[in-house]
C-alpha positions as CSV (number, residue, x, y, z in Angstrom):
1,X,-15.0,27.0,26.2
2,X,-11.4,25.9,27.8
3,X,-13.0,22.3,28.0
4,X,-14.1,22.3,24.4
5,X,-11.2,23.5,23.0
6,X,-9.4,20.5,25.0
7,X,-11.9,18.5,23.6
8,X,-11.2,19.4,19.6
9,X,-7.0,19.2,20.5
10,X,-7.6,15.8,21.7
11,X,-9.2,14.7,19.0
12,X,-7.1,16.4,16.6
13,X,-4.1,14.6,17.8
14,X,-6.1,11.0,17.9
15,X,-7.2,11.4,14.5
16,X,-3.4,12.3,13.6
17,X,-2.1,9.4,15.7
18,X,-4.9,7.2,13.7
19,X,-3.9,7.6,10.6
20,X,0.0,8.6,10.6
21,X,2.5,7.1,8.9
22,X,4.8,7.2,12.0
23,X,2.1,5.4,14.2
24,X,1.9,2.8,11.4
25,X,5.4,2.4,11.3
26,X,5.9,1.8,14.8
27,X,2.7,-0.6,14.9
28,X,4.5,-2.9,12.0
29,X,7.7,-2.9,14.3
30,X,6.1,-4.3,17.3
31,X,4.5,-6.9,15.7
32,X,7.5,-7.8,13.6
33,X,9.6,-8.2,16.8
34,X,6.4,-10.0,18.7
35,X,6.6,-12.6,16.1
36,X,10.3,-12.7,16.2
37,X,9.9,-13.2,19.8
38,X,7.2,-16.0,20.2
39,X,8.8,-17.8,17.1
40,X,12.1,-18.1,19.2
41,X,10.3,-19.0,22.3
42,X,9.2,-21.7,24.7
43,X,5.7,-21.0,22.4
44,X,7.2,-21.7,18.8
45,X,4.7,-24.6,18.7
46,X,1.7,-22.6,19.3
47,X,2.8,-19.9,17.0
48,X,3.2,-22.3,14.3
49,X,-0.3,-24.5,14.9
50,X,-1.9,-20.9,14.6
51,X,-0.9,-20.2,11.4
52,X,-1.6,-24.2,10.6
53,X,-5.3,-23.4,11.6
54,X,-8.0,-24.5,8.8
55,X,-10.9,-22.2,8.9
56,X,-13.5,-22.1,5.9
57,X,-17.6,-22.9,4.9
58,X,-19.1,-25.6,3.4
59,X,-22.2,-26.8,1.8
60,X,-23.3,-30.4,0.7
61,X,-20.1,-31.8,-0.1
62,X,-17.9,-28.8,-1.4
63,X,-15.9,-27.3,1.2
64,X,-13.8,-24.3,0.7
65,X,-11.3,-23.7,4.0
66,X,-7.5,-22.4,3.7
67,X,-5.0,-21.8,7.2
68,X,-5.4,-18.9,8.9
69,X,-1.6,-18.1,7.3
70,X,-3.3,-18.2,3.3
71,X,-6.6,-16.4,5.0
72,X,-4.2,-13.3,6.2
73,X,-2.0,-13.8,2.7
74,X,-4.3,-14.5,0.3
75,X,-7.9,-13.2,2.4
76,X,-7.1,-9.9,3.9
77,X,-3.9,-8.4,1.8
78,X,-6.8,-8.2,-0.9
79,X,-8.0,-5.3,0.9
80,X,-4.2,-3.8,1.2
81,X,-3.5,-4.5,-2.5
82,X,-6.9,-2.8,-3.5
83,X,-6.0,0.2,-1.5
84,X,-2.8,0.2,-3.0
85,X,-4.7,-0.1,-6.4
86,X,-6.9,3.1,-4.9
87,X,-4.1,5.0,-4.7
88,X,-2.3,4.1,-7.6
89,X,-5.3,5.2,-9.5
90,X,-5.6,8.1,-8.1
91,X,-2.4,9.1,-8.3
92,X,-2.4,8.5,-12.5
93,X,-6.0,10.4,-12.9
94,X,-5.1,13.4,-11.1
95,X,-2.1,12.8,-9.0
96,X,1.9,12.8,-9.8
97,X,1.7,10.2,-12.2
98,X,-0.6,11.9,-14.3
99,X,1.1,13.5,-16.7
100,X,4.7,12.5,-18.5
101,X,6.5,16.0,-16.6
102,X,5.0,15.2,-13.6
103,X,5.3,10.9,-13.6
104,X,9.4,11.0,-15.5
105,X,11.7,11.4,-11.9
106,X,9.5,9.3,-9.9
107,X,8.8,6.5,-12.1
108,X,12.6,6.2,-13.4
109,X,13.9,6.5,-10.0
110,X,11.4,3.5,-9.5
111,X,12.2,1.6,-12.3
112,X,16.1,1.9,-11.2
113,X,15.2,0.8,-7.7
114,X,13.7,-2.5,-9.5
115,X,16.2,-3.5,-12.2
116,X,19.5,-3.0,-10.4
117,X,18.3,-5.2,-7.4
118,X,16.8,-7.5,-9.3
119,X,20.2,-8.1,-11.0
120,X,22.5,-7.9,-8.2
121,X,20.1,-10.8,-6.7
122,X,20.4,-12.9,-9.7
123,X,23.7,-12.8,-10.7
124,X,24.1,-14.1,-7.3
125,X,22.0,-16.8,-7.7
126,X,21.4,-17.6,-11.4
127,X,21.1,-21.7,-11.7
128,X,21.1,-22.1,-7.3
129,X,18.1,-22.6,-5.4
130,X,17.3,-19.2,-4.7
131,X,17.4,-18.1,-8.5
132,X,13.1,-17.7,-8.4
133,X,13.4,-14.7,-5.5
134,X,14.8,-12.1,-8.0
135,X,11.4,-10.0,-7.1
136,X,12.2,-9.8,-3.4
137,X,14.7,-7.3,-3.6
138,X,12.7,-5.0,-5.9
139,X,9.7,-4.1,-4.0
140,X,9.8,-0.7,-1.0
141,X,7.4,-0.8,1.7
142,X,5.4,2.4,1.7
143,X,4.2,2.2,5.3
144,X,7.7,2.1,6.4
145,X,9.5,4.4,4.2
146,X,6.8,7.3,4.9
147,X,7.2,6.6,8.0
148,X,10.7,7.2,8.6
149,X,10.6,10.5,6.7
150,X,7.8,11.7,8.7
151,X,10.0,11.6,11.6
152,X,12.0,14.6,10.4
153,X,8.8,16.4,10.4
154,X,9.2,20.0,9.0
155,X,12.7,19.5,7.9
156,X,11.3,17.4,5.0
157,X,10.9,19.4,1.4
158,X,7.1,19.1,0.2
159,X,8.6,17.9,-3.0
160,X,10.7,15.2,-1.6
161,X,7.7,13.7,0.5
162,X,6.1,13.6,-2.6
163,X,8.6,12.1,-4.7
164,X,8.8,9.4,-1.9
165,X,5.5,8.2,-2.6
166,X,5.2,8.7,-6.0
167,X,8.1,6.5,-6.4
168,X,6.5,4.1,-3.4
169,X,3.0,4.0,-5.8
170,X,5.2,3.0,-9.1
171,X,7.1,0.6,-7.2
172,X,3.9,-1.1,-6.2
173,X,2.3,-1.3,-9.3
174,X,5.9,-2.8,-10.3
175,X,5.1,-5.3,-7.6
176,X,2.2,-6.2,-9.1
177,X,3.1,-6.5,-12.8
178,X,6.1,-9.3,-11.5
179,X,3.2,-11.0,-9.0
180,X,1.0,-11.6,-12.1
181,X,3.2,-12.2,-14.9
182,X,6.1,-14.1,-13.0
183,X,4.7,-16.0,-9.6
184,X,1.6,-17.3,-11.2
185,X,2.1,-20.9,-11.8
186,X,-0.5,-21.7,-14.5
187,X,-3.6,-19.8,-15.3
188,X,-7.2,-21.1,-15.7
189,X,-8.8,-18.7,-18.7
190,X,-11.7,-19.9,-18.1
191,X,-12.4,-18.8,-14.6
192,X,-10.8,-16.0,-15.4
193,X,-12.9,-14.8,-18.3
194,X,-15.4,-15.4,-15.2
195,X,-14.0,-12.8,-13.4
196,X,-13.9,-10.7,-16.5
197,X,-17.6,-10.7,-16.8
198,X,-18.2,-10.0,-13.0
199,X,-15.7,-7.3,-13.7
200,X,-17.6,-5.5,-16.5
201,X,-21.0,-5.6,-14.2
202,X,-19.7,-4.7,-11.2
203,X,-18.1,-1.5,-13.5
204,X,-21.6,0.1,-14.4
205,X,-23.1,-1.0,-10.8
206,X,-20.4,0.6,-9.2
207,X,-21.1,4.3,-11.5
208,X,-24.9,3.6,-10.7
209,X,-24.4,4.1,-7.5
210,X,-26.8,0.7,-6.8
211,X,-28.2,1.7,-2.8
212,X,-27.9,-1.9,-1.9
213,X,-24.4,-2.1,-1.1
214,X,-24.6,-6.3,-0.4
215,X,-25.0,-6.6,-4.3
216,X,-21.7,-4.4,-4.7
217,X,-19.8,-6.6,-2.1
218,X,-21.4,-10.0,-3.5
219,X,-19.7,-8.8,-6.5
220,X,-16.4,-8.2,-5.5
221,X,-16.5,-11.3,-3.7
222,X,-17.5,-13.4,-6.6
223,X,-14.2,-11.6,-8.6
224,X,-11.9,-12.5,-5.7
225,X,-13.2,-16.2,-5.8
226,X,-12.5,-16.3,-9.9
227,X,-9.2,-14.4,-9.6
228,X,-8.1,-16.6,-7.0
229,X,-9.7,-20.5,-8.6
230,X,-7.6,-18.7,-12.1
231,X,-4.5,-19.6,-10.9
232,X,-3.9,-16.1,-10.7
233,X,-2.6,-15.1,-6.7
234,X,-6.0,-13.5,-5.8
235,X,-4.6,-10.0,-4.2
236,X,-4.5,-9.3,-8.2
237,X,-7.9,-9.0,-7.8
238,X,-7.7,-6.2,-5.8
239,X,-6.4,-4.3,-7.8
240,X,-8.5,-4.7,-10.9
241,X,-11.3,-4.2,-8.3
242,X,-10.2,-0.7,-7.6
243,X,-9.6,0.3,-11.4
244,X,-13.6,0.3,-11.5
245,X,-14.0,2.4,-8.5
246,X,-13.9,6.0,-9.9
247,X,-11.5,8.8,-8.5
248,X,-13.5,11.6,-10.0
249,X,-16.9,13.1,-8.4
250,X,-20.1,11.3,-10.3
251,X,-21.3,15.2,-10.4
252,X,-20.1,18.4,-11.1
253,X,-19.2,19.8,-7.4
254,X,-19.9,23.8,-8.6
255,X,-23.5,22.2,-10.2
256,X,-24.2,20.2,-7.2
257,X,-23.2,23.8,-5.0
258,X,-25.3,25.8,-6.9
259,X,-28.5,23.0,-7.2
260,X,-28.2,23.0,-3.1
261,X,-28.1,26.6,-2.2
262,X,-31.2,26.7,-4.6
263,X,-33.0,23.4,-2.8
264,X,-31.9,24.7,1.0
265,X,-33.2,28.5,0.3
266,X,-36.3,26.3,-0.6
267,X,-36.6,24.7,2.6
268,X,-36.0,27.9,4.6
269,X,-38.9,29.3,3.3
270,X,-40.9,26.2,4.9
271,X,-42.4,25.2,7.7
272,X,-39.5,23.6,10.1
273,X,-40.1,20.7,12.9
274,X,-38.9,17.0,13.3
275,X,-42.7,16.2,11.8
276,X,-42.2,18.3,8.5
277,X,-40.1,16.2,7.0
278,X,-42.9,13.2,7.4
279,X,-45.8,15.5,6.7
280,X,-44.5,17.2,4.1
281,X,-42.6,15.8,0.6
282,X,-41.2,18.4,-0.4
283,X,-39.3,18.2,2.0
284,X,-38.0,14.6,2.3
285,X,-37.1,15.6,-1.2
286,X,-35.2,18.0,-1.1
287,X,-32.6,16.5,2.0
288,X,-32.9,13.4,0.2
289,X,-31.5,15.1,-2.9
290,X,-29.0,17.1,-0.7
291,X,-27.9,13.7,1.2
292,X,-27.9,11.6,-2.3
293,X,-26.2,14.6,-4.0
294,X,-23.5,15.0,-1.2
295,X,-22.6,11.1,-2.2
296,X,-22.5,12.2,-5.6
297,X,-20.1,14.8,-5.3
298,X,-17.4,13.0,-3.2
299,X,-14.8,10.7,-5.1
300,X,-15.8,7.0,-4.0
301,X,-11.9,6.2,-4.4
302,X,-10.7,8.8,-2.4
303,X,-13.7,8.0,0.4
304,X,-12.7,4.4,0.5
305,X,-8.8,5.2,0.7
306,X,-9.5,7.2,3.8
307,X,-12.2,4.8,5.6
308,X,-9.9,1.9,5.1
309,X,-6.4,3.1,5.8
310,X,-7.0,3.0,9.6
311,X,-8.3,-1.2,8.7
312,X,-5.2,-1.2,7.1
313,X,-2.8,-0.1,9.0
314,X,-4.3,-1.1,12.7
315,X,-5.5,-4.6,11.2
316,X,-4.2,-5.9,8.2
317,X,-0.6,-5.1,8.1
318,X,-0.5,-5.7,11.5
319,X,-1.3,-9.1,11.2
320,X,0.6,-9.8,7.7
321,X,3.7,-8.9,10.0
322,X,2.3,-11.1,12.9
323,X,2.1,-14.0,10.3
324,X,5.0,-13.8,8.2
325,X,8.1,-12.0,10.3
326,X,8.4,-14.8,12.7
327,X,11.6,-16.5,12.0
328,X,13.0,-19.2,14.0
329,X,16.7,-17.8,14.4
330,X,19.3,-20.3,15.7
331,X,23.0,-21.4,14.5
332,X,21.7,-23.0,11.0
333,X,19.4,-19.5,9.9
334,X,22.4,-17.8,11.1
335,X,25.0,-20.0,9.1
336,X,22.4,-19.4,6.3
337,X,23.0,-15.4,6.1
338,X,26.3,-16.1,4.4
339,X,24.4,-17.7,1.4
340,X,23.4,-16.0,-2.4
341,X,20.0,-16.1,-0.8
342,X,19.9,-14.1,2.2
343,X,22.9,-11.5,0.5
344,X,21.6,-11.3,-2.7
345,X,18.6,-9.5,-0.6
346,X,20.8,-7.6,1.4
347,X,22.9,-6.1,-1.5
348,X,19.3,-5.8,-3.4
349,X,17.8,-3.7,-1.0
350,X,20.6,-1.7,1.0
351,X,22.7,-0.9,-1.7
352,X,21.0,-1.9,-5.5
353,X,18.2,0.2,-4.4
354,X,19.5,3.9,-3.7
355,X,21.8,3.2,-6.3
356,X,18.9,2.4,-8.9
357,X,17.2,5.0,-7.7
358,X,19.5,7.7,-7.1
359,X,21.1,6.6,-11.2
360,X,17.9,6.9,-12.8
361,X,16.9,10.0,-11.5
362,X,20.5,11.7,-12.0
363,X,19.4,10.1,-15.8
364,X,16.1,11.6,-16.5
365,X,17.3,14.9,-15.2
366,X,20.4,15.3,-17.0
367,X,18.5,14.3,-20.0
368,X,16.1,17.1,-19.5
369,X,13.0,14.6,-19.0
370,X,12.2,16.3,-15.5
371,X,14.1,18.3,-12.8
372,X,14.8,18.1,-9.2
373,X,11.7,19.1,-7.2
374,X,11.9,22.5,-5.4
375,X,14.1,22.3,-2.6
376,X,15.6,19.0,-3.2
377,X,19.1,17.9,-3.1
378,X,20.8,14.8,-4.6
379,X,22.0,13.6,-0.9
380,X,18.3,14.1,0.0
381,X,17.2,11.9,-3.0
382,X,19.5,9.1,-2.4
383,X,18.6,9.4,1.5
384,X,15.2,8.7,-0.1
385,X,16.7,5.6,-2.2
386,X,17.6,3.8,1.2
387,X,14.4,4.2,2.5
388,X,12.9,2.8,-0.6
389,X,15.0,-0.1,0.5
390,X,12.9,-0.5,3.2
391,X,10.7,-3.9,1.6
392,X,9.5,-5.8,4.1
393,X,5.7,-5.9,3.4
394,X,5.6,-6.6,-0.3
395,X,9.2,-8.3,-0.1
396,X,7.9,-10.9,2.5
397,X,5.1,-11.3,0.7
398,X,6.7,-12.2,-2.8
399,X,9.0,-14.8,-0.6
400,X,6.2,-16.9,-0.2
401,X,5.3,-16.5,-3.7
402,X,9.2,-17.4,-4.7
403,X,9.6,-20.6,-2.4
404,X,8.5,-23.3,-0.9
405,X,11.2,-25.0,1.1
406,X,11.0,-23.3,4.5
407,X,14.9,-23.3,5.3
408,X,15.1,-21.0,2.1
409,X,12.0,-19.1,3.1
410,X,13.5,-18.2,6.0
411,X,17.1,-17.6,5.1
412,X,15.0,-15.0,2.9
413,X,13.2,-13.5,5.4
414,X,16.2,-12.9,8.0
415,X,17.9,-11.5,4.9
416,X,14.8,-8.7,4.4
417,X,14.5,-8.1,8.0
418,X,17.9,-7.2,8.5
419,X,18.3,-5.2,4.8
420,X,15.2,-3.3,5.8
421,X,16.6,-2.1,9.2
422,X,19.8,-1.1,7.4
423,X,18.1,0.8,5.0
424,X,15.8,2.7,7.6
425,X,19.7,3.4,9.8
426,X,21.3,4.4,6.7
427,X,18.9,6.6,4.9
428,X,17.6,8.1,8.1
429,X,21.3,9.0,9.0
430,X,21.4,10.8,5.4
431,X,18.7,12.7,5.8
432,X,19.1,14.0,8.8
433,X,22.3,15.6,7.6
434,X,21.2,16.7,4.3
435,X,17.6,17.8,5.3
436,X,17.7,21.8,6.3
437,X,18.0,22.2,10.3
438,X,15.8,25.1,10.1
439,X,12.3,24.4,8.1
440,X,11.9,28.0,8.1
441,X,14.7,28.9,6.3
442,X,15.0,28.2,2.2
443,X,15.4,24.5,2.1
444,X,17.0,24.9,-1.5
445,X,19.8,26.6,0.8
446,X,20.5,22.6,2.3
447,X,23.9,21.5,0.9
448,X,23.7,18.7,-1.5
């Protein structure tokens, strides 16, 4: 009994170390600083002929092949960007965005925490080189920022962890308005009324529940392939891929409860071996309608959120900061800090941010739009703000949207590095003094 109880604690904590926030966290840090490291070392070359890599398929004389750097970028972030649309979603069906009370705080805190950085980057640069990389400073890594809050554990208000990610989920789908409507060059309607149509089949095949899951994927492959020959940046197509996977159950749970009690009394009442179910139909039916009906009554979106957060955060991310954190740092990149670029990002994320945030929230609730969730203090909420400022992921990402000229592309991405680590410092340091030492005690009592 000892040894089984070991057995289930064990696991418990694996499956928590799986999928926490924390252990992603510290998984994006190592591989931000690996690639730091190798790009400043004796093994810069290697690092950079890796990412140089062609890999692709060909038949006859087409060939279709991108660098394993556009394969990460353009190949797996797909999968991040549809979980990100999963959760999105999910979060405006049934979630906190889901109603006007409910979506108000979160979604103007968000919308400060994009317009003020956005500004304070461009009035920098307006006319420079840099003026395209207004969108770096507006995005907040979600990983990251849940991550540092989960360190607090206990101390942490439900209603602040959920305005953390509420915000987090409307600053992404921010993200993703400025990708498609601001760093798409030129658009192919065409293809893209290709993708359309793949679209609107893969919608009913999806709610159909088609058994053979290849046509499902062959479909979702064929909308990446339009999205992304549109013109469009194909993690777009993620998204629109997970607006067709519904959030709801396909059935009634209480029906489907009731119809199985009613099919498993059945089967009670009959013969029982590892042959019946061969021998006798009635009862392959009735566990196939119990097994089909089990599918039916879990929310597909919900399903594929949870099988594909551990891809995401032990894979994907992983190698997005593997591919696009290493930074050859020497007396130019350094030199470079001091320009609109790489400060424009810095005052964007460590300071525009809580302030945007922090503003528009004061805003909403002083105009009686929405109120402070239980518990939750201003110092708390603009502790929150600098974590938001945390952008790394979607920040690095929108830099290679922004440029091309590597000197700038780097200047940009010294400048989120170091923003983001002042952001997780400074809005850690906040909380910890304006979270409640004890979480058993009222945390409405924490001074504000």
């Amino acid at each position: 009994m000892a040894k089984k109880t070991e057995t289930q604690g064990f696991r418990g904590y694996f499956e928590w170390f799986v999928h926490s926030e924390v252990t992603g966290s510290i998984l994006l840090l190592a591989c931000t600083i690996i690639a730091l490291v190798w790009a400043n070392s004796p093994w810069a070359g290697v690092y950079d002929d890796l990412l140089h890599t062609y890999i692709g398929v060909g038949w006859g004389d087409t060939v279709f092949k991108l660098n394993l750097h556009h394969w990460i970028n353009d190949g797996l972030m797909v999968v991040f960007f549809f979980v990100v649309g999963l959760e999105v979603k999910r979060e405006l069906v049934v979630g906190e965005l889901s109603s006007f009370e409910k979506a108000s705080l979160p979604v103007a805190a968000a919308l400060g925490g994009m317009v003020v950085p956005a500004v304070l980057y461009a009035v920098l640069n307006v006319g420079g080189a840099g003026a395209r990389g207004w969108g770096i400073p507006m995005a907040t890594d979600i990983a990251f920022a849940l991550g540092v809050l989960a360190i607090f554990g206990k101390r942490v208000p439900l209603g602040l962890k959920v305005f953390l990610t509420a915000l987090a989920i409307a600053d992404d789908l921010g993200a993703v308005a400025v990708i498609a409507l601001f760093y798409t060059e030129q658009i192919n309607f065409g293809v893209l009324a290709i993708a359309a149509v793949s679209l609107a089949v893969l919608y009913p095949v999806v709610r159909m529940r088609v058994k053979h899951r290849g046509i499902v994927l062959i479909l979702m492959v064929v909308v990446w392939l339009d999205i992304f020959a549109s013109g469009i940046h194909p993690t777009i197509a993620g998204i629109l891929l997970a607006m067709v996977i519904p959030v709801r159950p396909m059935v009634d749970p209480k029906q489907f409860v009731s119809d199985a009690e009613a099919v498993l009394e059945n089967l009670k009442k009959r013969q029982e071996s590892d042959s019946c179910v061969i021998t006798d139909r009635e009862q392959l039916y009735a566990l196939e309608y119990v097994h089909t009906g089990a599918g039916d009554a879990l929310p597909a979106g919900l399903m594929l959120e949870q099988s594909l957060h551990p891809v995401q955060v032990w894979l994907i991310l992983p190698l997005f900061a593997l591919a696009n954190a290493g930074v050859a740092i020497d007396s130019h990149i350094l030199n470079a800090l001091a320009n609109p670029i790489s400060i424009g990002i810095i005052l964007g994320l460590a300071v525009g941010k809580p302030l945007g945030v922090l503003a528009m929230a004061w805003i909403a609730v002083k105009a009686k739009l929405c109120r402070l969730p239980t518990g939750v203090t201003w110092s708390q909420v603009f502790g929150v703000g600098c974590l938001a400022g945390i952008g790394f992921t979607m920040s690095l990402f929108i830099t290679d949207l922004a440029f091309d000229n590597e000197a700038v592309i780097d200047s940009a991405k010294l400048g989120i590095l170091i923003a983001s680590l002042l952001s997780a410092v400074v809005g850690a340091a906040i909380l910890s003094r304006s979270l409640p030492r004890d979480p058993g005690r009222d945390p409405a009592a924490a001074k504000g």
